[in-house]
CHARMM-style PDB file with segment names, atoms N, HN, CA, C and O in Angstrom:
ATOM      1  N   UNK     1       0.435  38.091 -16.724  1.00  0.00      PROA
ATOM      2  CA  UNK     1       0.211  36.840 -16.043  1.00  0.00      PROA
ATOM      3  C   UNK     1      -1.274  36.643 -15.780  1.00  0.00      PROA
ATOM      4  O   UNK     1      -1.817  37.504 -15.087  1.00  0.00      PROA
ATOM      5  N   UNK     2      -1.807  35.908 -16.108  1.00  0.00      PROA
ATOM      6  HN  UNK     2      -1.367  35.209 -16.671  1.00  0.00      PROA
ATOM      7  CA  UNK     2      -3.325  35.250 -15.792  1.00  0.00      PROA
ATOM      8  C   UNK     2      -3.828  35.033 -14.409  1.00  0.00      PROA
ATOM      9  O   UNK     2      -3.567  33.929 -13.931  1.00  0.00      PROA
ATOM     10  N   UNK     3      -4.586  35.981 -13.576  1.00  0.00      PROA
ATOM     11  HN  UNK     3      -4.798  36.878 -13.965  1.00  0.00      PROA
ATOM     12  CA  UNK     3      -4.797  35.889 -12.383  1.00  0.00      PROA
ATOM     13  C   UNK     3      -6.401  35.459 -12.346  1.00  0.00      PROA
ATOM     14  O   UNK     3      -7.181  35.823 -13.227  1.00  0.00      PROA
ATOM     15  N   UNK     4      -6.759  34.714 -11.317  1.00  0.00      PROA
ATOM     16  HN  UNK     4      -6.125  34.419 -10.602  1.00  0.00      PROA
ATOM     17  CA  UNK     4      -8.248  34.181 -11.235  1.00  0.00      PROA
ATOM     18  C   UNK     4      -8.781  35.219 -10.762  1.00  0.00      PROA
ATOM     19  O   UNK     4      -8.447  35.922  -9.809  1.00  0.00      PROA
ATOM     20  N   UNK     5      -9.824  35.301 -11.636  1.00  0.00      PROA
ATOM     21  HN  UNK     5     -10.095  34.730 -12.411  1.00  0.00      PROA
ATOM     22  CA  UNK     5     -11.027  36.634 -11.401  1.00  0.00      PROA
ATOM     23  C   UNK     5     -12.072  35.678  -9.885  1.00  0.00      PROA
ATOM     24  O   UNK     5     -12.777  36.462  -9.248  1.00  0.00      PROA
ATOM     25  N   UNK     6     -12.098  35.048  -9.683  1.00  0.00      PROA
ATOM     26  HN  UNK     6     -11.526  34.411 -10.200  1.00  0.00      PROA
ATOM     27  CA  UNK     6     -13.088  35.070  -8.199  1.00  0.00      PROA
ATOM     28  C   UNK     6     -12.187  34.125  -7.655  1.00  0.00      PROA
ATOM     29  O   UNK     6     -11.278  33.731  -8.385  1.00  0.00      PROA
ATOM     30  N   UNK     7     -12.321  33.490  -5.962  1.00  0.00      PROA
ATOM     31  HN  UNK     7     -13.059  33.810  -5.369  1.00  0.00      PROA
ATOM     32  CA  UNK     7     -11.758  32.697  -5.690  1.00  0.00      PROA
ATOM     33  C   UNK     7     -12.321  31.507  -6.349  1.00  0.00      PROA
ATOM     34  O   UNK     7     -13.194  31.562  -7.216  1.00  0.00      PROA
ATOM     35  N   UNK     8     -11.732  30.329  -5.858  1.00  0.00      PROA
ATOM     36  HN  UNK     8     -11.023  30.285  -5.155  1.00  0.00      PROA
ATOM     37  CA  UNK     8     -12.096  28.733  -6.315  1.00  0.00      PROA
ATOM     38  C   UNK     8     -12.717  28.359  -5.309  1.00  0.00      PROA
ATOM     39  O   UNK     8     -11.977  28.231  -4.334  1.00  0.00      PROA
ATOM     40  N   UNK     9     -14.544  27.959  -4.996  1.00  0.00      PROA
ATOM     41  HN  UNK     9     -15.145  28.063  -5.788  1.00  0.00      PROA
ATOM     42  CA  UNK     9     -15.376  27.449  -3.857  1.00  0.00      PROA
ATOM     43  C   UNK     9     -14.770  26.374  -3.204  1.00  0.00      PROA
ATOM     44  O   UNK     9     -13.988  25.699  -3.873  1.00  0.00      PROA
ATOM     45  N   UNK    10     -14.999  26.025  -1.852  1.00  0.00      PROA
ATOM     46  HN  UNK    10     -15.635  26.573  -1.309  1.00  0.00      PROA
ATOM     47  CA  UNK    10     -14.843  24.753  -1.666  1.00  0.00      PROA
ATOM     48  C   UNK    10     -15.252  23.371  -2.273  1.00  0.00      PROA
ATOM     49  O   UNK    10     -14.442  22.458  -2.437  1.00  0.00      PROA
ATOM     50  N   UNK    11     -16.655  23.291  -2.609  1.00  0.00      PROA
ATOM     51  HN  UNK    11     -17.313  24.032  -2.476  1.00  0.00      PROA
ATOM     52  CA  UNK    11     -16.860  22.581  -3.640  1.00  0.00      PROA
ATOM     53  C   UNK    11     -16.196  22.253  -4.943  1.00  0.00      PROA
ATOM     54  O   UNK    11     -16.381  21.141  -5.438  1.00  0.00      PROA
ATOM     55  N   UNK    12     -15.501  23.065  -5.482  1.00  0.00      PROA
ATOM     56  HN  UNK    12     -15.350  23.968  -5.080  1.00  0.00      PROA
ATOM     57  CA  UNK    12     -14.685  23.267  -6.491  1.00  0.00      PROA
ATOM     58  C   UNK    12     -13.585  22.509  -6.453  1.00  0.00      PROA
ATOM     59  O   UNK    12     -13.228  21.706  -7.314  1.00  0.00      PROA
ATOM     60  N   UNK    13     -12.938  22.827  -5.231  1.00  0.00      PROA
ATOM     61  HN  UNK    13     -13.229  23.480  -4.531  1.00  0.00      PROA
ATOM     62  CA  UNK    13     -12.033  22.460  -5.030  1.00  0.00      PROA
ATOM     63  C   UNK    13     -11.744  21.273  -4.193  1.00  0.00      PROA
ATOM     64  O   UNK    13     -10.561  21.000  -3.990  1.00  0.00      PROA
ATOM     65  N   UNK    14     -12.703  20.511  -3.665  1.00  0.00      PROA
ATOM     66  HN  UNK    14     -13.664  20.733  -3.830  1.00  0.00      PROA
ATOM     67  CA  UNK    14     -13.041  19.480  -3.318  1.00  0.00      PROA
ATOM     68  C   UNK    14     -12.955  18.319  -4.541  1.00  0.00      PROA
ATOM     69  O   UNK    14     -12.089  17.473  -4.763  1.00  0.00      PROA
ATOM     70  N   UNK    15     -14.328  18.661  -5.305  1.00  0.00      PROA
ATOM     71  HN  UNK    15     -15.031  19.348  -5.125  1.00  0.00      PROA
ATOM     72  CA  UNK    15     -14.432  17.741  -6.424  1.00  0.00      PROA
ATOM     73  C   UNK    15     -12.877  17.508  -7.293  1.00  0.00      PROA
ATOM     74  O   UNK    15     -12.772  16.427  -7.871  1.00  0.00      PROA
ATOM     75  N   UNK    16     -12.079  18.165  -7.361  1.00  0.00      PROA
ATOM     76  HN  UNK    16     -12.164  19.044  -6.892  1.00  0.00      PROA
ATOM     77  CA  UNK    16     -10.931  18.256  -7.971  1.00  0.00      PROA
ATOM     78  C   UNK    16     -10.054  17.156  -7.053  1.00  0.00      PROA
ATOM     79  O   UNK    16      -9.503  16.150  -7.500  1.00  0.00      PROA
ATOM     80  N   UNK    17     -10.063  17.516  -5.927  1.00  0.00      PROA
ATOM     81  HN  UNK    17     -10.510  18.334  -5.564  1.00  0.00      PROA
ATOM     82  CA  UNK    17      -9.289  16.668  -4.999  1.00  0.00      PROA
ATOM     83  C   UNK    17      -9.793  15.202  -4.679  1.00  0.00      PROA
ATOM     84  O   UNK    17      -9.184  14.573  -3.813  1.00  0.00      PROA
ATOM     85  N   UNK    18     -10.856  14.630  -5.316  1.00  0.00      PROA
ATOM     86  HN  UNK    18     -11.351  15.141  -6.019  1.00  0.00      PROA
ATOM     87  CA  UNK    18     -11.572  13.648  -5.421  1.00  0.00      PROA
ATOM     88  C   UNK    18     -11.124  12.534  -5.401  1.00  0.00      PROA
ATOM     89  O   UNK    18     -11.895  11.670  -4.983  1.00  0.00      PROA
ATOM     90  N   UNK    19      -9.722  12.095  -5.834  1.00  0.00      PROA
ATOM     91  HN  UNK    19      -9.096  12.797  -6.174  1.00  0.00      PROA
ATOM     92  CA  UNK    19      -9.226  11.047  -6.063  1.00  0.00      PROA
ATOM     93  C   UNK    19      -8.007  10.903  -5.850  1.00  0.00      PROA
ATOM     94  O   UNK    19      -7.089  10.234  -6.326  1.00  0.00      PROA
ATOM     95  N   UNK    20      -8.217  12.023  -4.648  1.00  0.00      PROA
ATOM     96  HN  UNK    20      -8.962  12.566  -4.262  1.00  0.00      PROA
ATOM     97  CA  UNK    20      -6.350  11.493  -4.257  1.00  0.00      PROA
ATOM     98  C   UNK    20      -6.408  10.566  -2.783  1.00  0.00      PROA
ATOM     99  O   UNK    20      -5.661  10.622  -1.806  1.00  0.00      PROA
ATOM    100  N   UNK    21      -7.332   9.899  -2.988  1.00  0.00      PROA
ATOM    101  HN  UNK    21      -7.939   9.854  -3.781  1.00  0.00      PROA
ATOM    102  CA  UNK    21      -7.391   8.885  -1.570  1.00  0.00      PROA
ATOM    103  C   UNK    21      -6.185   7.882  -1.258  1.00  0.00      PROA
ATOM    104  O   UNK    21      -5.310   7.819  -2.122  1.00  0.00      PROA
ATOM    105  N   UNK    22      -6.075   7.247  -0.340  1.00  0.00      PROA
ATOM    106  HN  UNK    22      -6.786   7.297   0.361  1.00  0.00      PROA
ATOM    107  CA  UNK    22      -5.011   6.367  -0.337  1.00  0.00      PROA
ATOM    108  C   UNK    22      -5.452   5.334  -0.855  1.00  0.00      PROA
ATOM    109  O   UNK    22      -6.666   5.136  -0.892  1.00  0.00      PROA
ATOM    110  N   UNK    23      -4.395   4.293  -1.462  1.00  0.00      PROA
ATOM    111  HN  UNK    23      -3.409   4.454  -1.432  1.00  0.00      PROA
ATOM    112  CA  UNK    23      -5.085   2.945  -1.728  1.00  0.00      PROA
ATOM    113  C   UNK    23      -4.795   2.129  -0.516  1.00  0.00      PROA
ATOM    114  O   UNK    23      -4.017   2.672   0.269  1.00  0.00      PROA
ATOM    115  N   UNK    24      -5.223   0.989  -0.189  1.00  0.00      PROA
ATOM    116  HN  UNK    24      -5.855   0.548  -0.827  1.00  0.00      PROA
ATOM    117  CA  UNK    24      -5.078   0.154   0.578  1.00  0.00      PROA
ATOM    118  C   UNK    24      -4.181  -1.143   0.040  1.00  0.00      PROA
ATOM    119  O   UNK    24      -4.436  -1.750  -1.000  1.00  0.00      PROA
ATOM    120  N   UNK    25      -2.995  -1.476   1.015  1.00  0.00      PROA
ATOM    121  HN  UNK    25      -2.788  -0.982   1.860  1.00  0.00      PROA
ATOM    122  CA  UNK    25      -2.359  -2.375   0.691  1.00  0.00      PROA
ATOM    123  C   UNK    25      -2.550  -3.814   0.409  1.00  0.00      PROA
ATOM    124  O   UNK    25      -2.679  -4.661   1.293  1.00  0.00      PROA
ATOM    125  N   UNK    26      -2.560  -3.992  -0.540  1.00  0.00      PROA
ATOM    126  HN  UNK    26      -2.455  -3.304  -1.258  1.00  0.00      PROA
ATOM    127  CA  UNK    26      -2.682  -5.354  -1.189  1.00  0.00      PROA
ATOM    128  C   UNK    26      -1.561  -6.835  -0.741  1.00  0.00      PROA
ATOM    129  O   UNK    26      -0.478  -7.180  -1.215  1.00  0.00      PROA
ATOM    130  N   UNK    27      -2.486  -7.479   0.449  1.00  0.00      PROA
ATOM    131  HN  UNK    27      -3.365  -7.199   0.834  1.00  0.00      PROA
ATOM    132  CA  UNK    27      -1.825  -8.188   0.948  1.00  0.00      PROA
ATOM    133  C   UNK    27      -2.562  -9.830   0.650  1.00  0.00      PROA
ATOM    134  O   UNK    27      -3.777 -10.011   0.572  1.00  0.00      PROA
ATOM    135  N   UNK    28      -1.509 -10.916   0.515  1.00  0.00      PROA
ATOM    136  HN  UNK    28      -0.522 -10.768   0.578  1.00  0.00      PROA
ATOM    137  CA  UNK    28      -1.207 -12.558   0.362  1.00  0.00      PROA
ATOM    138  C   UNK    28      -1.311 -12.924   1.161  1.00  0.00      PROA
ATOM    139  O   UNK    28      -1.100 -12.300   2.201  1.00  0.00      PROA
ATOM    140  N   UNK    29      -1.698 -14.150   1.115  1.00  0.00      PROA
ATOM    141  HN  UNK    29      -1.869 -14.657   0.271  1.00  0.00      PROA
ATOM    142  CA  UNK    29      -1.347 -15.421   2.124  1.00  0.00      PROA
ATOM    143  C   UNK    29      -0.019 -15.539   1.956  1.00  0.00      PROA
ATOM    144  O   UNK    29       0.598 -15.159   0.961  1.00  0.00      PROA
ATOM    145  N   UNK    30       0.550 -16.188   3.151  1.00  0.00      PROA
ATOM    146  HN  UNK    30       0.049 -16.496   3.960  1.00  0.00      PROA
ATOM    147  CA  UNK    30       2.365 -16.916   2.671  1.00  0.00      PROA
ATOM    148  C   UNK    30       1.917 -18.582   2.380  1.00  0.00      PROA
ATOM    149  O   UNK    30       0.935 -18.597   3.122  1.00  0.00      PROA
ATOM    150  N   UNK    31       1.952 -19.411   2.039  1.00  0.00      PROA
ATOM    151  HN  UNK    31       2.750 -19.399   1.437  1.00  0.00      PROA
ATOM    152  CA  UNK    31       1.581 -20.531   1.795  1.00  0.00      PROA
ATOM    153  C   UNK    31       2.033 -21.140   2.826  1.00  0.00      PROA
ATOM    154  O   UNK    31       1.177 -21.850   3.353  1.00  0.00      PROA
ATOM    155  N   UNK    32       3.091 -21.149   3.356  1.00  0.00      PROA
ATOM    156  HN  UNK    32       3.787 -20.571   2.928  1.00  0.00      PROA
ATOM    157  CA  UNK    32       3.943 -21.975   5.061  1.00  0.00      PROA
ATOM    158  C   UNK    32       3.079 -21.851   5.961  1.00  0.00      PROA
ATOM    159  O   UNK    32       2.411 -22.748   6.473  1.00  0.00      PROA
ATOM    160  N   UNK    33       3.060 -20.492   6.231  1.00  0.00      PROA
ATOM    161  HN  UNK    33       3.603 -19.763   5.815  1.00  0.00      PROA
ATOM    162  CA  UNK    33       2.423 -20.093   7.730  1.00  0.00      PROA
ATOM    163  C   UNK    33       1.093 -19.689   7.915  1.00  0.00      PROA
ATOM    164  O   UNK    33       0.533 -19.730   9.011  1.00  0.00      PROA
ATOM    165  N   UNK    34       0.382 -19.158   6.502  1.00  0.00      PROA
ATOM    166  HN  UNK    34       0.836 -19.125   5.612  1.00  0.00      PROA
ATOM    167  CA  UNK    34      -0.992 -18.719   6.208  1.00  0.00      PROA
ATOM    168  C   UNK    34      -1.047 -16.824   6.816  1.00  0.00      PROA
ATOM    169  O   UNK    34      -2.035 -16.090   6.809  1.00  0.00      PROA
ATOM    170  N   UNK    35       0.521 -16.454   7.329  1.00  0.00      PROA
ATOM    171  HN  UNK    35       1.324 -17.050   7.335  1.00  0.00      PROA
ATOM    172  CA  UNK    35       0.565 -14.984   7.804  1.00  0.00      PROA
ATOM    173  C   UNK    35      -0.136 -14.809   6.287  1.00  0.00      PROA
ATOM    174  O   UNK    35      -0.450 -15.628   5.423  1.00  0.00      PROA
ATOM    175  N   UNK    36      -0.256 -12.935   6.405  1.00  0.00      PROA
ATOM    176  HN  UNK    36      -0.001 -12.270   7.107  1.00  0.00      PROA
ATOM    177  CA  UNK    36      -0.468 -12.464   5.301  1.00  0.00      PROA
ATOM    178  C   UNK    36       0.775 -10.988   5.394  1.00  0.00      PROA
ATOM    179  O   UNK    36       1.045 -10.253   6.344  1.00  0.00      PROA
ATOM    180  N   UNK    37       1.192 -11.008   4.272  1.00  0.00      PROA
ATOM    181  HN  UNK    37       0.973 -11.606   3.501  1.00  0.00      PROA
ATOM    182  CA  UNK    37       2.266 -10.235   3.980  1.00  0.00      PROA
ATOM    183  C   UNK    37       2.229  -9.913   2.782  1.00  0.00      PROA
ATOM    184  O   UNK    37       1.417 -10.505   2.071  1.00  0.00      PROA
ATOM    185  N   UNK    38       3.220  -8.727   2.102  1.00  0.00      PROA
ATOM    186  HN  UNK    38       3.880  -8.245   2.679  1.00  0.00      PROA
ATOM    187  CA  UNK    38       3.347  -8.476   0.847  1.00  0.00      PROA
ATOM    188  C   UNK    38       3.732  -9.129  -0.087  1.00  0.00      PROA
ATOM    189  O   UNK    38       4.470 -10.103   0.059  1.00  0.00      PROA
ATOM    190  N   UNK    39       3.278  -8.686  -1.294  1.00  0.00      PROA
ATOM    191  HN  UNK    39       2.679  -7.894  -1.412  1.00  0.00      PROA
ATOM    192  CA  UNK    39       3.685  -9.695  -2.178  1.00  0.00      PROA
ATOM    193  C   UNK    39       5.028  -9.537  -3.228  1.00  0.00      PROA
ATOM    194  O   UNK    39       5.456  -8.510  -3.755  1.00  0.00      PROA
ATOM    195  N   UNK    40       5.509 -10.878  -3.328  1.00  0.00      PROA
ATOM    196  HN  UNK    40       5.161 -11.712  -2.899  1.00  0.00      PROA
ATOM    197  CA  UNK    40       7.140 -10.951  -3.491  1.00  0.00      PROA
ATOM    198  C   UNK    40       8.233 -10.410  -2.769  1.00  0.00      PROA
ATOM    199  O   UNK    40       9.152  -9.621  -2.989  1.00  0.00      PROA
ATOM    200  N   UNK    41       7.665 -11.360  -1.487  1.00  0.00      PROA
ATOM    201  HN  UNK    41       6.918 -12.001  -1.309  1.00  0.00      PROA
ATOM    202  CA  UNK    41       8.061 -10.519  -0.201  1.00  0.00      PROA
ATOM    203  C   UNK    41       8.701 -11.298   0.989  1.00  0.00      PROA
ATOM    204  O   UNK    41       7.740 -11.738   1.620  1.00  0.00      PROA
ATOM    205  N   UNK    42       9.955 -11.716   1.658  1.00  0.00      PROA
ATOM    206  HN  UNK    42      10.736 -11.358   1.146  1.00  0.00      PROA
ATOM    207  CA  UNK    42      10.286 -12.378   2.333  1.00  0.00      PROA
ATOM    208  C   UNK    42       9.015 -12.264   3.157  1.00  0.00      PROA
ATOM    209  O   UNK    42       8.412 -11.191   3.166  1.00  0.00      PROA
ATOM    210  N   UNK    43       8.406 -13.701   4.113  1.00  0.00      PROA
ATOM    211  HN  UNK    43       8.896 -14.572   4.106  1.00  0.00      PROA
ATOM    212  CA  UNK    43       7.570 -13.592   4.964  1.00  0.00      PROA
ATOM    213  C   UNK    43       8.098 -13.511   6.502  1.00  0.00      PROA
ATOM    214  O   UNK    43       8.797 -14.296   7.143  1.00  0.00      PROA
ATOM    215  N   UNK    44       7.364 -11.982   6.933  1.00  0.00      PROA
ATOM    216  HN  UNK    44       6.796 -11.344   6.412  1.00  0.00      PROA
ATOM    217  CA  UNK    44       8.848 -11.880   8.349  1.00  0.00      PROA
ATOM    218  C   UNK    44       8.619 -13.171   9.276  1.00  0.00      PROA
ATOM    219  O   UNK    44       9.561 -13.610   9.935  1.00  0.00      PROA
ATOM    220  N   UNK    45       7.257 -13.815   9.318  1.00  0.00      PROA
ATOM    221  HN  UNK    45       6.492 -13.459   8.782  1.00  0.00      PROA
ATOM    222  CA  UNK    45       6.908 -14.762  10.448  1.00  0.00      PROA
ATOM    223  C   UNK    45       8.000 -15.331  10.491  1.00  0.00      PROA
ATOM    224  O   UNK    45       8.914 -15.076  11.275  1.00  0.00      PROA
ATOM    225  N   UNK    46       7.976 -16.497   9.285  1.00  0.00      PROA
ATOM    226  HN  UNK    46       7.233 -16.704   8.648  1.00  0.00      PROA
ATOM    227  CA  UNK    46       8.509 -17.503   8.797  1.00  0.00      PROA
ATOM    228  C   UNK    46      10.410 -17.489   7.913  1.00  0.00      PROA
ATOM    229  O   UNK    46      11.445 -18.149   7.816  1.00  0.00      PROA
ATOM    230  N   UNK    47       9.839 -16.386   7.541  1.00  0.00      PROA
ATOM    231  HN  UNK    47       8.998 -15.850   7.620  1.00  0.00      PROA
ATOM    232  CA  UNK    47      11.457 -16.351   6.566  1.00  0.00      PROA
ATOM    233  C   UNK    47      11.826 -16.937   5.148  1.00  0.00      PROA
ATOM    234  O   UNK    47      12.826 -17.151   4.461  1.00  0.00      PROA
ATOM    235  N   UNK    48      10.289 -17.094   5.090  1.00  0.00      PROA
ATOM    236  HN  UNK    48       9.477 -16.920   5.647  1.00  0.00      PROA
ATOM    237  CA  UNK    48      10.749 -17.981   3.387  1.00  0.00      PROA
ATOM    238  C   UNK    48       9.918 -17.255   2.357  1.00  0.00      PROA
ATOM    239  O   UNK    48       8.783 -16.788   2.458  1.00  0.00      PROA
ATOM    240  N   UNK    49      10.917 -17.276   1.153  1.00  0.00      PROA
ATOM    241  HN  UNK    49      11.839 -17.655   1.071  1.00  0.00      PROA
ATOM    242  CA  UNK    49      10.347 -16.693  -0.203  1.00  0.00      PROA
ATOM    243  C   UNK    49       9.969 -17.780  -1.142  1.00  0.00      PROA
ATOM    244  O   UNK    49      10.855 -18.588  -0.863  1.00  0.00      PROA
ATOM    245  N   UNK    50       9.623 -18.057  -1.591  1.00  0.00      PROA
ATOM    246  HN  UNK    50       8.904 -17.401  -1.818  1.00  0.00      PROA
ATOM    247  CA  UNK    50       9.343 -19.218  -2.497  1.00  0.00      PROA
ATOM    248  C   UNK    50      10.119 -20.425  -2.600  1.00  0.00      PROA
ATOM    249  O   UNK    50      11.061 -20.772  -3.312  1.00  0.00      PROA
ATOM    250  N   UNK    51       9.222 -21.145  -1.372  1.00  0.00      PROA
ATOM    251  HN  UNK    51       8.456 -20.862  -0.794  1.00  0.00      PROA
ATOM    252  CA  UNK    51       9.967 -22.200  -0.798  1.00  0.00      PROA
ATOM    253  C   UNK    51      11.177 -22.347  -0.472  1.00  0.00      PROA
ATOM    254  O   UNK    51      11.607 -23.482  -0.265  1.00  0.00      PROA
ATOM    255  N   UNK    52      12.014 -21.198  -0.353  1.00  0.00      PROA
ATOM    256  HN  UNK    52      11.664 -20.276  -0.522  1.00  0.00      PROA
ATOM    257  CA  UNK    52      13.182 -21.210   0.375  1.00  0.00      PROA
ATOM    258  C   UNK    52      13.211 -20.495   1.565  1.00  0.00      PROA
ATOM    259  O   UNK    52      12.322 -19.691   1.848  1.00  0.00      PROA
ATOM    260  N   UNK    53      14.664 -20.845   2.662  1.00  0.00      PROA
ATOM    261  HN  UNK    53      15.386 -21.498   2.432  1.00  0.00      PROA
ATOM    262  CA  UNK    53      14.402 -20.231   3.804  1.00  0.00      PROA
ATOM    263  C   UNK    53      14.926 -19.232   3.132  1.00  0.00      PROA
ATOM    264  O   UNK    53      15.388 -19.584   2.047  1.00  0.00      PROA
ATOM    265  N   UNK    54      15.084 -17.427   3.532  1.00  0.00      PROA
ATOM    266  HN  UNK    54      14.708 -17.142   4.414  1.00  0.00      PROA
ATOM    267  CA  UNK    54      15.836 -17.010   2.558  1.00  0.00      PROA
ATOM    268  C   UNK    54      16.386 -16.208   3.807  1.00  0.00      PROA
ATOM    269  O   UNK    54      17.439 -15.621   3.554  1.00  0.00      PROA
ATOM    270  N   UNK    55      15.809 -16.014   5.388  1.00  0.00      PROA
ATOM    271  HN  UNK    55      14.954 -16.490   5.594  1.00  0.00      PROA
ATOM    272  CA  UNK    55      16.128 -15.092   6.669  1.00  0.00      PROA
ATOM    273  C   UNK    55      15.755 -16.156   7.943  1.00  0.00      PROA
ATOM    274  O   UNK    55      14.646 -16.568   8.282  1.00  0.00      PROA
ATOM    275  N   UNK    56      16.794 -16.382   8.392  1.00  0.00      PROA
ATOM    276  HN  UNK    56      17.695 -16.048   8.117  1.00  0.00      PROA
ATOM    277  CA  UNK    56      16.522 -16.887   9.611  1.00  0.00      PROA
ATOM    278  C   UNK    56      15.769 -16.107  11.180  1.00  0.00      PROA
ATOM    279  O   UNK    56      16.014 -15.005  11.671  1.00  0.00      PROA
ATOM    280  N   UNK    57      14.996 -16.977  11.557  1.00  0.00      PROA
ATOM    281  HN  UNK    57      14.797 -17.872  11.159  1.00  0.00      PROA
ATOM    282  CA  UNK    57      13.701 -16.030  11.912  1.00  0.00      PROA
ATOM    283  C   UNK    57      14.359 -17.203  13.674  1.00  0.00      PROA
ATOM    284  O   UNK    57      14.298 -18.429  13.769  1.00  0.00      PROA
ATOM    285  N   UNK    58      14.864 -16.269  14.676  1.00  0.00      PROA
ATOM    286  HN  UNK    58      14.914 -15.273  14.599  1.00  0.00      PROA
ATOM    287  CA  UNK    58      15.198 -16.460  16.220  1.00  0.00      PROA
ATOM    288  C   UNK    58      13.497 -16.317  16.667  1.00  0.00      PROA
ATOM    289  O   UNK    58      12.790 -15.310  16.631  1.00  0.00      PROA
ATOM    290  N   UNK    59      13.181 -17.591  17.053  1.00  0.00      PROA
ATOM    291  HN  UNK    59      13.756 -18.409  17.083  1.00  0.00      PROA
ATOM    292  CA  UNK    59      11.883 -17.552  18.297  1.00  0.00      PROA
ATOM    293  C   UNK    59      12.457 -17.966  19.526  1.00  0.00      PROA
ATOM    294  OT1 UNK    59      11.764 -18.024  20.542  1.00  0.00      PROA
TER     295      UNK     59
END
């Protein structure tokens, strides 16, 4: 079995881990209400998906 002859530096092992950041969620306008919410996404404010009501929203 292949065992590592020195450890792996922090640097090493940093640069490797380089790109596991989070992304940030990519959020819309709703066109009704101007909330911003996900996209292809009932809007919770309001309740409508593309121009329909599609969830009735109790204020």
């Amino acid at each position: 079995m292949a065992v590592p002859k020195r450890k792996t530096s922090k640097s090493r092992r940093n640069k490797r881990r380089a790109h596991w950041k989070m992304k940030s969620m990519h959020l819309v306008e709703c066109p009704r209400c101007l909330e911003y919410k996900l996209p292809h996404r009932v809007c919770m404010k309001c309740g409508f998906y593309k121009d329909r009501n599609v969830v009735k929203i109790e204020s």
